[in-house]
N, C-alpha and C positions, 0 to 999 in steps of 0.2 A: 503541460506546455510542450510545443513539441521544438526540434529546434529552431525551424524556418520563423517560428514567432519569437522565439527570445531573440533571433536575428532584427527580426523587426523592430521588438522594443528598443533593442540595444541603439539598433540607427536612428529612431526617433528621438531618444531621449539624449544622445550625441549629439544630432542637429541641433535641439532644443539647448540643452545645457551649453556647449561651444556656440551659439549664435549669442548668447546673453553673455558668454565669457568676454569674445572677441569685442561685446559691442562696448563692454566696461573698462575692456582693456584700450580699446581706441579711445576715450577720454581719459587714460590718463592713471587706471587701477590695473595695472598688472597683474599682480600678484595673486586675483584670481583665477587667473590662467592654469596654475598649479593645482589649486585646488579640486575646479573643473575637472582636470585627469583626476587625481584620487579618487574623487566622488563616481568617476564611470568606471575606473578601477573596480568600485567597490560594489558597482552596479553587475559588472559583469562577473565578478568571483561568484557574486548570490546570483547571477543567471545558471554558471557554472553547476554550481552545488546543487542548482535545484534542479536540474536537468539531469545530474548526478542520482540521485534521490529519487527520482521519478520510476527509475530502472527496475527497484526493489518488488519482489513480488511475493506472494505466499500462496501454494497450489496445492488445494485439498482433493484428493483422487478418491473415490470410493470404490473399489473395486472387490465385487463379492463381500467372503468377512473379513477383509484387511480396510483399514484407513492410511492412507500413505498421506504425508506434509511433506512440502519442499519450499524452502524458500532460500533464496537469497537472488542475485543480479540477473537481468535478462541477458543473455549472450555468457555469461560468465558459468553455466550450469548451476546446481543449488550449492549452496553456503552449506544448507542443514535439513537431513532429510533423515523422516521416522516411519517406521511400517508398526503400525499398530490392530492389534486384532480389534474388530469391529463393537461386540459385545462388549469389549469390558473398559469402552472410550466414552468416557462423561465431557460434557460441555457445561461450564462455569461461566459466566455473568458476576460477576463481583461489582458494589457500589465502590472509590473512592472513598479513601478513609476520611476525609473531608466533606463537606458539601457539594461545594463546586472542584471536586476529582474529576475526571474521567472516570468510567468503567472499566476494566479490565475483560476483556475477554481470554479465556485458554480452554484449553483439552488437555483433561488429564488421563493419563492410564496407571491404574497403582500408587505408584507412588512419582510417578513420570508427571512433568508438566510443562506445557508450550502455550506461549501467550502469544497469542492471534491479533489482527487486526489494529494496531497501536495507531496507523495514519488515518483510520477512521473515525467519523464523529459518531457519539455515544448512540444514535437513532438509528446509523448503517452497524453498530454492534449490535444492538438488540435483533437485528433483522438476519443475521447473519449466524448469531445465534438459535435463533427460532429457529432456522431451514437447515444448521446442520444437525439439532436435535431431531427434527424431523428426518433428514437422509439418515440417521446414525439406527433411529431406532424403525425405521424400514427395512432395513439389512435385515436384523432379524428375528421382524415379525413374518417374513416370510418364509414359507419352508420350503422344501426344495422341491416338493409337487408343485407347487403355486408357483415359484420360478418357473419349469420348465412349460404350464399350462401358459401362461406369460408369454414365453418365447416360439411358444407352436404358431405359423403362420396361419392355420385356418381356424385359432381358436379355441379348438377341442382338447 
């Protein structure tokens, strides 16, 4: 949500909720009147937070044989950032110890481990798992002749 639309909801739902307040309060029920504010109070803390929340990111680099993660706030720089050698980065898919869990997604290295993806639904994990196994174990099946034959603009 970006903010120009929590802007809107927030005035829709103002007009709406204060037209039904005032109209209750004109025959005679005030004490709606108060409650009306709490309740957009508490519309806008949760616009607040969710637009807070939205910021969060997690940015996976692959560059040559390192793996570098960074995440935390946009504008705020990363919260938490890992340079990890590329070969020896596994990708984990875990079920929920329950039934209806979530998945857990992470990368591990050794004995290091970072859990990926938590505001994603379990279908955008599996998918995101599958393509960073894929980019991880690209790194290095290729050798560095095949890089640079790769990189040569005519080919050869």
């Amino acid at each position: 949500m970006t903010l120009r639309m929590a802007w809107v909801v927030m005035g829709i739902m103002s007009v709406v909720s204060l037209g039904i307040a005032v109209m209750f309060a004109l025959q005679g029920f005030w004490p709606i009147l108060p409650f009306a504010g709490l309740e957009l109070a508490a519309l806008g803390v949760a616009l607040w937070v969710s637009l807070k929340r939205n910021r969060y990111r997690e940015v996976i680099v692959f560059d040559g044989n390192r793996v570098r993660i960074e995440c935390g706030m946009t504008g705020e720089g990363a919260r938490l950032s890992v340079d990890w050698a590329r070969s020896s980065t596994r990708v984990l898919l875990e079920q929920g110890i329950h039934r209806n869990d979530p998945t857990a997604l992470s990368l591990n290295n050794g004995s290091r481990r970072l859990t990926l993806g938590r505001c994603l639904t379990d279908e955008d994990r599996e998918q995101l798992a599958a393509r960073l196994r894929e980019l991880i174990l690209a790194g290095w099946r290729v050798g560095p002749l095949e890089r640079a034959a790769d990189a040569a603009p005519d080919g050869n």
